[in-house]
DSSP file (Angstrom, degrees, kcal/mol; ACC not computed):
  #  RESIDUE AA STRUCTURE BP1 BP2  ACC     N-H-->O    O-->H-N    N-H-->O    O-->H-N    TCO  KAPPA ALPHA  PHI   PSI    X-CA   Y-CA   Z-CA
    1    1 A X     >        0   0    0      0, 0.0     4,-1.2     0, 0.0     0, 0.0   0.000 360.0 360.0 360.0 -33.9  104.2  104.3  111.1
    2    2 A X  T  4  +     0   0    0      2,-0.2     4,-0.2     1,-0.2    28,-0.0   0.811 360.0  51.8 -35.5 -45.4  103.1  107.3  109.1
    3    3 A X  T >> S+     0   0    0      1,-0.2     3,-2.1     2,-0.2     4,-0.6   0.993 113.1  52.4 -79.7 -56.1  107.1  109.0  108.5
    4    4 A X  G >4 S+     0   0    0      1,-0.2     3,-3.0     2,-0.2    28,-0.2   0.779  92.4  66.6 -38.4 -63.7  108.0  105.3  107.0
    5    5 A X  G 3< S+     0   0    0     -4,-1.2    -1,-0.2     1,-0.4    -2,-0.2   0.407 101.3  55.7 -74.4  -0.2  105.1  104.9  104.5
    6    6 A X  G <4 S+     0   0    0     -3,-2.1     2,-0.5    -4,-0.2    -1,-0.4   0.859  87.2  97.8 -83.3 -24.9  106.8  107.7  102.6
    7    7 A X    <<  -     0   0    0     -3,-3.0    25,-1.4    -4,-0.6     2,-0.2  -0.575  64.1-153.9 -70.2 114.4  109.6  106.0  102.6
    8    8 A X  E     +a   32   0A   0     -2,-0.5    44,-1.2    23,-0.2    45,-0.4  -0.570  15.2 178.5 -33.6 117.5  110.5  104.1   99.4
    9    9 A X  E     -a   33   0A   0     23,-2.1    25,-1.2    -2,-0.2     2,-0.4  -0.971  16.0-157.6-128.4 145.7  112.8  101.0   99.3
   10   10 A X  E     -ab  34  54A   0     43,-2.7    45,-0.6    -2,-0.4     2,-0.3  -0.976   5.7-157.7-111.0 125.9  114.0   98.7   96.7
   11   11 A X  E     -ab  35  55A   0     23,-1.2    25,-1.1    -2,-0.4     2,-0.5  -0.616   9.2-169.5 -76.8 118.2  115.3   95.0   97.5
   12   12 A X  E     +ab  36  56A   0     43,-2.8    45,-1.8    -2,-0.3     2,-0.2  -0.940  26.4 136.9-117.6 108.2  117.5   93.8   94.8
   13   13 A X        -     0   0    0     23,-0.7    47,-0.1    -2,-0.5     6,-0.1  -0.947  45.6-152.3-137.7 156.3  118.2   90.0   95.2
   14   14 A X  S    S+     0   0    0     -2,-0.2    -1,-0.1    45,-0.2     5,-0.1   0.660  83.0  85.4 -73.1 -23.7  118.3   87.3   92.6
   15   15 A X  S    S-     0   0    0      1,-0.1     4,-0.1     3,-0.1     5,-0.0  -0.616  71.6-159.2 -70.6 130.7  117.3   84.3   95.5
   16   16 A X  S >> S+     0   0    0      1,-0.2     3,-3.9     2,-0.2     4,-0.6   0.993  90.2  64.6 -50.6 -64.6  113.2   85.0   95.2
   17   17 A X  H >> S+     0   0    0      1,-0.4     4,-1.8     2,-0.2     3,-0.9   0.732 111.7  32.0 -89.8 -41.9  112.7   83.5   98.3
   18   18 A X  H 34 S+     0   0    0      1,-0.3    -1,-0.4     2,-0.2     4,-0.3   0.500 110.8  57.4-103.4  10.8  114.9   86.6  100.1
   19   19 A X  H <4 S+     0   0    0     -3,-3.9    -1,-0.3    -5,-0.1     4,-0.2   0.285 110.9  52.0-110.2  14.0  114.2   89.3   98.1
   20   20 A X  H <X S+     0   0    0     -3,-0.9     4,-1.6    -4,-0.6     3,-0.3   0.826 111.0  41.4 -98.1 -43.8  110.3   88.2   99.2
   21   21 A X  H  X S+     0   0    0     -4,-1.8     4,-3.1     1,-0.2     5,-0.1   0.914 114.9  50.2 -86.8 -44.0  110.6   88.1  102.9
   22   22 A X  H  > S+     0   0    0     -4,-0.3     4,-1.3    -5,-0.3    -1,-0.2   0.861 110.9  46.8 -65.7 -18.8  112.5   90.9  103.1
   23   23 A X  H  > S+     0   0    0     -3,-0.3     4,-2.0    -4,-0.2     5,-0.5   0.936 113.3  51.7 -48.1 -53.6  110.1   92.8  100.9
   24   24 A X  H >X S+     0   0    0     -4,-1.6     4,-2.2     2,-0.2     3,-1.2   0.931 111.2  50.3 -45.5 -77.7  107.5   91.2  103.3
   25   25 A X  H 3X S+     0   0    0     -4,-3.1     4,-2.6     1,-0.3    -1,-0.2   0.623 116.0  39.4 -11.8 -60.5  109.6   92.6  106.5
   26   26 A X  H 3<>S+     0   0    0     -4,-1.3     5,-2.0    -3,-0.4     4,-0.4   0.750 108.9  56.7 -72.0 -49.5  110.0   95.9  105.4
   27   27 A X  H <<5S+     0   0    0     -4,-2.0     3,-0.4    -3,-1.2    -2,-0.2   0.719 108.1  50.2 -74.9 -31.2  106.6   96.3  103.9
   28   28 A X  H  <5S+     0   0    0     -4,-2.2    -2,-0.2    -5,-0.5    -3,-0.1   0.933 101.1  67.0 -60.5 -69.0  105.1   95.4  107.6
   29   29 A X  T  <5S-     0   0    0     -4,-2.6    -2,-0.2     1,-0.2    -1,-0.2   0.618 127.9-104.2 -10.8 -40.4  107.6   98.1  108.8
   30   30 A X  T   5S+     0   0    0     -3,-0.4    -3,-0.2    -4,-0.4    -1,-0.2   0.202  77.8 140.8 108.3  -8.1  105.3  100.7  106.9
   31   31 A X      < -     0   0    0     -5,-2.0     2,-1.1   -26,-0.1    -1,-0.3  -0.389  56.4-130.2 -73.7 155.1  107.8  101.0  104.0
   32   32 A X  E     -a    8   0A   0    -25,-1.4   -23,-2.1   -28,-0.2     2,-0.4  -0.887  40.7-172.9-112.9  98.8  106.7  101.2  100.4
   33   33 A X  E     +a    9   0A   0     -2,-1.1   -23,-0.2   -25,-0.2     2,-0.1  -0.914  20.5 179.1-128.3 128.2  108.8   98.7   99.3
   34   34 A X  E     -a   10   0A   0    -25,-1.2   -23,-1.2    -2,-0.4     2,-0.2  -0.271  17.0-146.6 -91.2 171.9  109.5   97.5   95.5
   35   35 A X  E     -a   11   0A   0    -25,-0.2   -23,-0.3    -2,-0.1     2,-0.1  -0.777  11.4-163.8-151.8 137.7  112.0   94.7   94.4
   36   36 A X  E     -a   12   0A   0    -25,-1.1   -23,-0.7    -2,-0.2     3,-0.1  -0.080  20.7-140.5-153.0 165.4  114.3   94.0   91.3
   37   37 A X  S    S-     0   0    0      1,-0.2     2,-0.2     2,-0.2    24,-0.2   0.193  85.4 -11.5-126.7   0.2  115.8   90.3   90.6
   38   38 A X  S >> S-     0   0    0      1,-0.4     3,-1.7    22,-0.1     4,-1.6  -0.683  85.5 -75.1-167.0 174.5  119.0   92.1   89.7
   39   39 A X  T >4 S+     0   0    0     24,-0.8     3,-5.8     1,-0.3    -1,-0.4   0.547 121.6  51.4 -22.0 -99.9  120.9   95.4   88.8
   40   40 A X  T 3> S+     0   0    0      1,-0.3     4,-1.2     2,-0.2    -1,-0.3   0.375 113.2  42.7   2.9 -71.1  119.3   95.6   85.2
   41   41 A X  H <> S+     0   0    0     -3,-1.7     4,-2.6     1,-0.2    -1,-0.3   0.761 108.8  58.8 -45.2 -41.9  116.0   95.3   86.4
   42   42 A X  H << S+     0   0    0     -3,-5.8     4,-0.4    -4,-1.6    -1,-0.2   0.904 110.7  44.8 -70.3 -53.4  116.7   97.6   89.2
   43   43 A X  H  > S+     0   0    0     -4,-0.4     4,-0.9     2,-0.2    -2,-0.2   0.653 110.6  49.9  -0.6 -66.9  117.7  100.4   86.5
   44   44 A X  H  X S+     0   0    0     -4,-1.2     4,-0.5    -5,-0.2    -2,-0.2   0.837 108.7  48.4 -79.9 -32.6  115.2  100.0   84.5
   45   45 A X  H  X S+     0   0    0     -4,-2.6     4,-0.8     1,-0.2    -2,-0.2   0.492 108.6  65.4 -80.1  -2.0  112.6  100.2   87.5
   46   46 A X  H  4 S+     0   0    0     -4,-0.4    -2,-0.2     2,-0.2    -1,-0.2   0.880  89.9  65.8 -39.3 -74.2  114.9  103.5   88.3
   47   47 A X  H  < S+     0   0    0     -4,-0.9    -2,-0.2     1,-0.3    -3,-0.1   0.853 109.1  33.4 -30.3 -54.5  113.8  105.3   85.1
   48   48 A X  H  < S+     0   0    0     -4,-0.5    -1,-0.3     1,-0.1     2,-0.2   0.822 123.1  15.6-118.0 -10.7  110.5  105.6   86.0
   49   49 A X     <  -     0   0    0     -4,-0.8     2,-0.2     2,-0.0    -1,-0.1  -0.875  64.6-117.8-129.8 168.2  110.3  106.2   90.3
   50   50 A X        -     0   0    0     -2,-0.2     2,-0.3    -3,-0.0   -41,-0.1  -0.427  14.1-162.8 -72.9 152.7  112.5  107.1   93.2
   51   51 A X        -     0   0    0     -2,-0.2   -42,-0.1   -43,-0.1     3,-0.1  -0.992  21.6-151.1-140.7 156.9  113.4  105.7   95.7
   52   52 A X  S    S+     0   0    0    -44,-1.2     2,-0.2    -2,-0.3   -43,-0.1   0.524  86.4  25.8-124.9  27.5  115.0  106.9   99.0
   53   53 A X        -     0   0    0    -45,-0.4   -43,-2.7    -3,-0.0     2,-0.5  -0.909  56.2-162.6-154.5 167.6  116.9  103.4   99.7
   54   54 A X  E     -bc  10  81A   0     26,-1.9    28,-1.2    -2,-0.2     2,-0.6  -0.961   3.9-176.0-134.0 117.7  118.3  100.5   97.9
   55   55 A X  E     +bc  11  82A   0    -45,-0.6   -43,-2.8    -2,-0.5     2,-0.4  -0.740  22.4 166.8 -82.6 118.2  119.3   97.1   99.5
   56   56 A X  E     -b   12   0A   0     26,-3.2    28,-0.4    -2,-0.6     2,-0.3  -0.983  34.7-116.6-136.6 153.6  120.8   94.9   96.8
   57   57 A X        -     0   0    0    -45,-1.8    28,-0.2    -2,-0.4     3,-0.1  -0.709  23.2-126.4 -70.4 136.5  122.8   91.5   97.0
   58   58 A X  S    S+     0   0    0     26,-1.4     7,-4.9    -2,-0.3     2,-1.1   0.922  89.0  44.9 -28.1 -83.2  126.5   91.5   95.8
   59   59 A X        +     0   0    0      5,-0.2     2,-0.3     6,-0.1   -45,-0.2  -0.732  60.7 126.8 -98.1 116.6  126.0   88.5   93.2
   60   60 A X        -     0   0    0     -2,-1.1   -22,-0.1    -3,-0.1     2,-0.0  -0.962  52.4 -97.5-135.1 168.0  123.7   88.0   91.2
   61   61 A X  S    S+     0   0    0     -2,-0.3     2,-5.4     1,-0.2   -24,-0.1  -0.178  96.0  24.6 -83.2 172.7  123.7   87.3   87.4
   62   62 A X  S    S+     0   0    0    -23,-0.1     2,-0.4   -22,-0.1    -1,-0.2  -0.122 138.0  12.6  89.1 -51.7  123.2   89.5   84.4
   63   63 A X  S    S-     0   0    0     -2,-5.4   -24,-0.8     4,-0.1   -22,-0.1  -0.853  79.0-145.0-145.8 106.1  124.5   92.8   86.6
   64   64 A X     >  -     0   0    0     -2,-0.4     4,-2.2     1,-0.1    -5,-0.2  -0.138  29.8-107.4 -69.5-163.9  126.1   92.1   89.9
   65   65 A X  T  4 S+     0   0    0     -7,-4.9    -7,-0.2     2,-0.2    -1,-0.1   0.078 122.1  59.4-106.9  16.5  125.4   94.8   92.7
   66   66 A X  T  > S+     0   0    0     -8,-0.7     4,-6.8     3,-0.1     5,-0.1   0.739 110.9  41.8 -75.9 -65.9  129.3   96.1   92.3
   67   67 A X  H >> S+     0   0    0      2,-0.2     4,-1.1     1,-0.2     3,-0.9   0.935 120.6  44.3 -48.8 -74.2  128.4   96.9   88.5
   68   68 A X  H >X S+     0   0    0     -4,-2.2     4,-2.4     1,-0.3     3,-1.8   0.850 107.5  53.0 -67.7 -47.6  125.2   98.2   89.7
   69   69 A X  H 3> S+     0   0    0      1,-0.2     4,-2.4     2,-0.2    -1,-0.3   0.921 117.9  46.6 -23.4 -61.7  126.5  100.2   92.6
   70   70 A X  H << S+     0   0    0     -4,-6.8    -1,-0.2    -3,-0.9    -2,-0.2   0.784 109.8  44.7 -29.3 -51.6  128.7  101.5   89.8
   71   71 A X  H XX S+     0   0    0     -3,-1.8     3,-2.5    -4,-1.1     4,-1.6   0.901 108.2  61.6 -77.9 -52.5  126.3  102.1   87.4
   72   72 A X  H 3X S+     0   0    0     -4,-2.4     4,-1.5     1,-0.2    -2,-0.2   0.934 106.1  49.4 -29.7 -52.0  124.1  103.8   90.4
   73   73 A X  H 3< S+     0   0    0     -4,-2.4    -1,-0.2    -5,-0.3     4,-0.2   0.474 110.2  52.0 -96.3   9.5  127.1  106.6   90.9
   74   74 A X  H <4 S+     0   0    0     -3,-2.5     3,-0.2    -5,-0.2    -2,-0.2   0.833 131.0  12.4 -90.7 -70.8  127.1  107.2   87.2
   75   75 A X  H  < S+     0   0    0     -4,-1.6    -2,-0.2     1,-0.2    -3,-0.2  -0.235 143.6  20.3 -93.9  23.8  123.2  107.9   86.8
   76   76 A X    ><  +     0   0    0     -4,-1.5     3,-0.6    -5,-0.3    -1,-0.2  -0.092  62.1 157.1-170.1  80.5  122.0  108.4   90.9
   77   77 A X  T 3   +     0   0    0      1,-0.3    -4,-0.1    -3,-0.2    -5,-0.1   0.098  68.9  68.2-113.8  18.7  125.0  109.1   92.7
   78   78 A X  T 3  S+     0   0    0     -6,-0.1     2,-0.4     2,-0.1    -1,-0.3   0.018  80.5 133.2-115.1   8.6  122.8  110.8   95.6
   79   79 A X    <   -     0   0    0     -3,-0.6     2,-0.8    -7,-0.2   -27,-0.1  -0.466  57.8-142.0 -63.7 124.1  121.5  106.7   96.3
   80   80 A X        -     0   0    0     -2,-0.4   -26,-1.9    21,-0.1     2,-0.3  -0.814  35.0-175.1 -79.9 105.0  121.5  105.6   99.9
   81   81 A X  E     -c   54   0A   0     -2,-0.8    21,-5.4    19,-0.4     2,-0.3  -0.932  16.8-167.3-120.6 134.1  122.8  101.5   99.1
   82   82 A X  E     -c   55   0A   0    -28,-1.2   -26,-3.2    -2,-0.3     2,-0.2  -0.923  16.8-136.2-100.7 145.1  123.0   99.0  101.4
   83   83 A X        -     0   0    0     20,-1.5     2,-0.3    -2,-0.3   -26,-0.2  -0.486  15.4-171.0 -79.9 161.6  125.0   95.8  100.4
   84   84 A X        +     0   0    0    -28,-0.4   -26,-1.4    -2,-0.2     2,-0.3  -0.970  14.1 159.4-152.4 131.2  123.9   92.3  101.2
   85   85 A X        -     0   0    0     20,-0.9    22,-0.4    -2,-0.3    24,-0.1  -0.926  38.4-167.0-157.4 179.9  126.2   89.0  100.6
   86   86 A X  S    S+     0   0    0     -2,-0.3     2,-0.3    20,-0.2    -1,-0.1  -0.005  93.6  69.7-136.6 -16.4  126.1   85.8  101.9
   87   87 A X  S    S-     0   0    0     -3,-0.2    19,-0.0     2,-0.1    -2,-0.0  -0.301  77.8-164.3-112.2  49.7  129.7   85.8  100.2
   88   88 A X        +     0   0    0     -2,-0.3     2,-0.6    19,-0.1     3,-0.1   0.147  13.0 174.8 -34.4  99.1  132.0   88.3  102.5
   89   89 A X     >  -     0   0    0      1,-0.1     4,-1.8     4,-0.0     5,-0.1  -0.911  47.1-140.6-124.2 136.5  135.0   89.4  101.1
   90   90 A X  H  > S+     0   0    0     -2,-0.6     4,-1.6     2,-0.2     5,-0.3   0.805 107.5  54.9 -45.6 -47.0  137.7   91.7  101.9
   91   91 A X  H  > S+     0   0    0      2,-0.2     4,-3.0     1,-0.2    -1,-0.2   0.993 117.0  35.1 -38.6 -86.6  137.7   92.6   98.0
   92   92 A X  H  > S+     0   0    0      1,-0.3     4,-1.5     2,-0.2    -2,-0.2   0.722 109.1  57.0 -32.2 -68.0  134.2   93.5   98.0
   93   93 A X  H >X S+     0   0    0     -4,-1.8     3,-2.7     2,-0.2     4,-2.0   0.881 109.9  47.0 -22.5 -86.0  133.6   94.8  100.9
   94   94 A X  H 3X S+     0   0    0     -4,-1.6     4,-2.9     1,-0.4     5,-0.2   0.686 108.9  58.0 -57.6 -45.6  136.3   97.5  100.3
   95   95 A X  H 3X S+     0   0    0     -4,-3.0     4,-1.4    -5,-0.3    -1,-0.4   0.910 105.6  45.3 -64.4 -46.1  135.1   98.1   97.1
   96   96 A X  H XX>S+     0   0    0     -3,-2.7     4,-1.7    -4,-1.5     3,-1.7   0.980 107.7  53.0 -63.1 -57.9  131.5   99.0   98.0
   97   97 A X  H ><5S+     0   0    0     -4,-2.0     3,-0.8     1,-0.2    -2,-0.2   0.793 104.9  57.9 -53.6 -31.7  132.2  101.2  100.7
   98   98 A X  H 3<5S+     0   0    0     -4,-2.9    -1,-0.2     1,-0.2    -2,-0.2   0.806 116.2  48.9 -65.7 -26.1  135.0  103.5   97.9
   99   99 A X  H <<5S-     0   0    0     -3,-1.7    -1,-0.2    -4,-1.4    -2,-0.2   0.748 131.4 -94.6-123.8  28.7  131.8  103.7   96.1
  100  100 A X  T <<5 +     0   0    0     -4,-1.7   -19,-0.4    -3,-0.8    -3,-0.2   0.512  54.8 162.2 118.6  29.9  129.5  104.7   98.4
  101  101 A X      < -     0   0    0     -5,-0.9    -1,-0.3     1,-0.1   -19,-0.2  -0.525  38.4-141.0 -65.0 128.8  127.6  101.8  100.1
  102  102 A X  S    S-     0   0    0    -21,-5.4     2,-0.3     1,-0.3   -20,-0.2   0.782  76.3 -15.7 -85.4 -38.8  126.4  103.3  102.7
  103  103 A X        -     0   0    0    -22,-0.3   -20,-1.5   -20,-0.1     2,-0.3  -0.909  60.7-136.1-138.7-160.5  127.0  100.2  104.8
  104  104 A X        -     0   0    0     -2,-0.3     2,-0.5   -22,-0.2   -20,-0.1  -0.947  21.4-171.8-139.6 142.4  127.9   95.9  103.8
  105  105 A X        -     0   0    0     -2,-0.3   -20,-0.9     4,-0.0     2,-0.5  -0.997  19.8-134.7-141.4 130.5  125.9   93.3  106.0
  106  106 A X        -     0   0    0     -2,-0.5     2,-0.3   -22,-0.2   -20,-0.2  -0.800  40.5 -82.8 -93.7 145.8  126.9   89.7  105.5
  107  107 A X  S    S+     0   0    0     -2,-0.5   -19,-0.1   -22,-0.4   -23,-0.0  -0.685 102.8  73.5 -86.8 121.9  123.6   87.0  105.1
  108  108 A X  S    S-     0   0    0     -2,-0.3     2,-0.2   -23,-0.1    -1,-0.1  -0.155  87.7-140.1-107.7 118.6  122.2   85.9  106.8
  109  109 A X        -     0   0    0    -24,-0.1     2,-0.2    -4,-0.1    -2,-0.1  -0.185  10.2-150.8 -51.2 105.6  120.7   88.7  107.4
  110  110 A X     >  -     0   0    0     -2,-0.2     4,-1.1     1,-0.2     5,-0.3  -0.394   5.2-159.6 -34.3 115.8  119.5   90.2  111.0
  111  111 A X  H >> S+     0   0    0     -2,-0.2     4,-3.3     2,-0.2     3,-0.9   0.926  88.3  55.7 -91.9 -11.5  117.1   92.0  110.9
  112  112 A X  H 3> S+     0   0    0      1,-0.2     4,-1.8     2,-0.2    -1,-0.2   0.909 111.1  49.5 -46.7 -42.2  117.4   93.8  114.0
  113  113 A X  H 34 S+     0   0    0      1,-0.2    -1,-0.2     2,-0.2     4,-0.2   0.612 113.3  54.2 -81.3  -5.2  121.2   94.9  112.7
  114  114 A X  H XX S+     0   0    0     -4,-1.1     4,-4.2    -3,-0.9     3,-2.4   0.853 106.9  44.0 -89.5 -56.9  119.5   96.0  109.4
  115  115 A X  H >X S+     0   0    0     -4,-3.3     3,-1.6    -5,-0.3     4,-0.7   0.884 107.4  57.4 -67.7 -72.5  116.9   98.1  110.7
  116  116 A X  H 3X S+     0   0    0     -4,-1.8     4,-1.4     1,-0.3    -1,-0.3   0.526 111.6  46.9   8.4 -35.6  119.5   99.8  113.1
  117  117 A X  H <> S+     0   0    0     -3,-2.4     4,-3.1    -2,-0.7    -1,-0.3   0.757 116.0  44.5 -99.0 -56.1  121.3  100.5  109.6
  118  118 A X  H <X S+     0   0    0     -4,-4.2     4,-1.2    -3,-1.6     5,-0.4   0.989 108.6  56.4 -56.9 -68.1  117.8  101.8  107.8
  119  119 A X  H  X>S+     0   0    0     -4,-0.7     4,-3.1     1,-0.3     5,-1.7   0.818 112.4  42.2 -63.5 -57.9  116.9  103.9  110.9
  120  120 A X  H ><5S+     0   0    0     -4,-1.4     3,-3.2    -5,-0.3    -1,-0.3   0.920 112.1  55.9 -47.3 -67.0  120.5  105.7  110.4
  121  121 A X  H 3<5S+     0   0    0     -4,-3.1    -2,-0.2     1,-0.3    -1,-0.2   0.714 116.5  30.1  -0.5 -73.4  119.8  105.8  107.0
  122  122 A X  H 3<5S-     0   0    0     -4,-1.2    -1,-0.3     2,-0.1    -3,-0.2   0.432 106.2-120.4 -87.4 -11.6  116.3  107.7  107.4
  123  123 A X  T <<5 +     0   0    0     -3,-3.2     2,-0.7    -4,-3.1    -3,-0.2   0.907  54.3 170.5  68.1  34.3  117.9  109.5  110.8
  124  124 A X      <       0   0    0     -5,-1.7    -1,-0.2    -4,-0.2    -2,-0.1  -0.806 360.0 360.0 -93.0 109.3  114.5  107.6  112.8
  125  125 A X              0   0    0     -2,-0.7    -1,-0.1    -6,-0.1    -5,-0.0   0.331 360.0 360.0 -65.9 360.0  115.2  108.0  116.7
């Protein structure tokens, strides 16, 4: 567990209820794991730590996770993002990856196929 607990993530969901379990998930993992209720939030909790991934959901209000993916490759364009939807779209999809979601996972989320995704991420055999 030790090489995880360095590891920083932040969950960005608006649904409480899944940007808590997965916190929960992750935080068992050994990760030192933060969460946002969307992009804005996620920004502002940016400013003042690091992190060395971010999972965020697609929609959510006030800043979806396009706009923040966006905003991310203006002002942290070395961020490791994963995508999250429950709302899979060709569009979208297509869209993250040209700006650099690292991958897109449709909801409901596995968690097996997520951590498989982190592990590349963090390059964990």
């Amino acid at each position: 567990m030790a090489p995880q607990s360095s590891k920083r993530i932040l969950v960005v969901d608006d649904e409480e209820n899944a940007r808590v379990a997965l916190s929960k998930i992750l935080s068992h993992e050994g990760y030192d794991v933060s969460s946002a209720a969307n992009g804005l939030e996620a920004l502002n909790f940016l400013r003042s730590r690091d992190v060395e991934l971010i999972i965020t959901d697609i929609n959510m209000p006030e800043m979806n996770g396009l706009a923040f993916l966006r905003e991310l490759n203006r002002s942290y364009p070395k961020s490791n993002v994963i995508m999250i939807t429950a709302y899979g779209e060709v569009e979208s999809y297509l869209e993250a990856m040209n700006l650099g979601a690292f991958e897109y996972i449709n909801k409901p989320l596995k968690y097996e196929d997520l951590k498989k995704v982190i592990n590349k991420i963090f390059k964990v055999v």
